[in-house]
C-alpha positions in Angstrom: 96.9 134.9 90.4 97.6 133.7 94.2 100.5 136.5 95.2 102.3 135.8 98.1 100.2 132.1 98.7 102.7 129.3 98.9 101.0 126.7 96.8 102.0 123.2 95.4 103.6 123.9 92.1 101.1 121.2 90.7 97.9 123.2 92.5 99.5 126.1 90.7 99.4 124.6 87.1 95.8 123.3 88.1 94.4 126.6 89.2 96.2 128.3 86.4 94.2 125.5 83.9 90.7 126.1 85.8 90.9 130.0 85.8 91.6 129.9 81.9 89.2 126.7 80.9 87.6 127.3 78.1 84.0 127.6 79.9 85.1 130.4 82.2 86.3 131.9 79.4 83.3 131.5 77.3 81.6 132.8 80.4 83.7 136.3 80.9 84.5 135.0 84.3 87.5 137.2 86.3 89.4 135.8 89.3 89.5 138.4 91.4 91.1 136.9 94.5 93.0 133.7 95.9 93.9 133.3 99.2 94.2 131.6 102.0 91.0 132.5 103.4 88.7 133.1 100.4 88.5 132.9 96.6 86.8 135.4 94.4 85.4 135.6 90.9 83.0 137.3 89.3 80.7 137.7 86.0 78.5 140.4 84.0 75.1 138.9 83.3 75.1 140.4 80.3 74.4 137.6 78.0 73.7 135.5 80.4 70.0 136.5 81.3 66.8 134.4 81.3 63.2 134.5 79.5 62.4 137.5 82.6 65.5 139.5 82.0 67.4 138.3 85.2 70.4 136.2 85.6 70.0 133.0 84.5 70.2 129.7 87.1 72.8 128.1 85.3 75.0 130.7 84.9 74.8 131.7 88.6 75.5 128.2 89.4 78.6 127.9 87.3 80.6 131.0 88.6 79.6 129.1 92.4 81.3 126.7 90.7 84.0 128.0 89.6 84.9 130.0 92.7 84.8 126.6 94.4 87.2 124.5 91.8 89.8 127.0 92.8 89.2 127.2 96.3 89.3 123.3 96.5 92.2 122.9 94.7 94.8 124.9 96.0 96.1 121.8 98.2 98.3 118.8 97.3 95.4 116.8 95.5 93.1 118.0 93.0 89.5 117.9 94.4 86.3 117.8 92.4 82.7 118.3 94.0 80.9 115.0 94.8 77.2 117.2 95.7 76.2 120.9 95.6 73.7 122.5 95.8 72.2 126.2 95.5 69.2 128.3 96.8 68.1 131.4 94.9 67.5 134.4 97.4 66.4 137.1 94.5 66.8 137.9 90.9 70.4 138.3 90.1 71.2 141.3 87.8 74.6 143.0 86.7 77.7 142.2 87.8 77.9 139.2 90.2 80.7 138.3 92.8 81.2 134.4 94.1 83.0 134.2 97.3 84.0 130.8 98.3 85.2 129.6 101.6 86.3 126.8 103.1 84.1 125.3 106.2 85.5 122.0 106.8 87.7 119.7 106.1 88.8 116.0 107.2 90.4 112.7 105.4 87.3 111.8 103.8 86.6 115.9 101.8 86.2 119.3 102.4 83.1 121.3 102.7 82.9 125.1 100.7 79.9 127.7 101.3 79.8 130.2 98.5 78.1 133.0 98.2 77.3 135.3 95.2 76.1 138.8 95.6 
């Protein structure tokens, strides 16, 4: 999954367990990238639609989510989100892409903008 990225072996075995959870699974979510600079997954809405035939909330929400558990947690210690939050630009529809990036970080967290297109 991460070529070429020297990683902790335990961030290895926990990116390994969050890119094959169950729920992503259940979700048809792909990694598409880890690196240094960015993670990527994505998801097909199909299925995953609302009463208006667009992609539904929750499901956008949780591939943000998943982009940012691996982008978090490719350090030493295994990092969970303590707030998030999302704002809906337009419908989603097709295939979506969650690119997650690190902003900041310091002793007391880190701070991740994704963005899914």
């Amino acid at each position: 999954m991460a070529d070429g990225l020297t990683i902790y072996q335990d961030a290895k075995e926990r990116l390994q367990a969050i890119d094959g959870s169950e729920f992503s699974t259940f979700m048809g979510m792909r990694t598409l990238k880890v690196s240094e600079q960015e993670v990527q997954v994505e998801m097909d809405l199909d299925g995953k639609k609302n009463s208006v035939g667009t992609g539904h909330g929750g499901a956008i929400f949780s591939l943000a989510d998943q982009a940012f558990a691996l982008a978090c947690n490719m350090g030493e210690l295994t990092q969970v989100a303590r707030s998030a939050s999302i704002k809906y630009i337009r419908p989603a529809r097709g295939r979506l892409v969650a690119t997650a990036t690190k902003q900041s970080e310091d002793e007391r967290g880190s701070v991740y903008r994704v963005e899914v297109h």
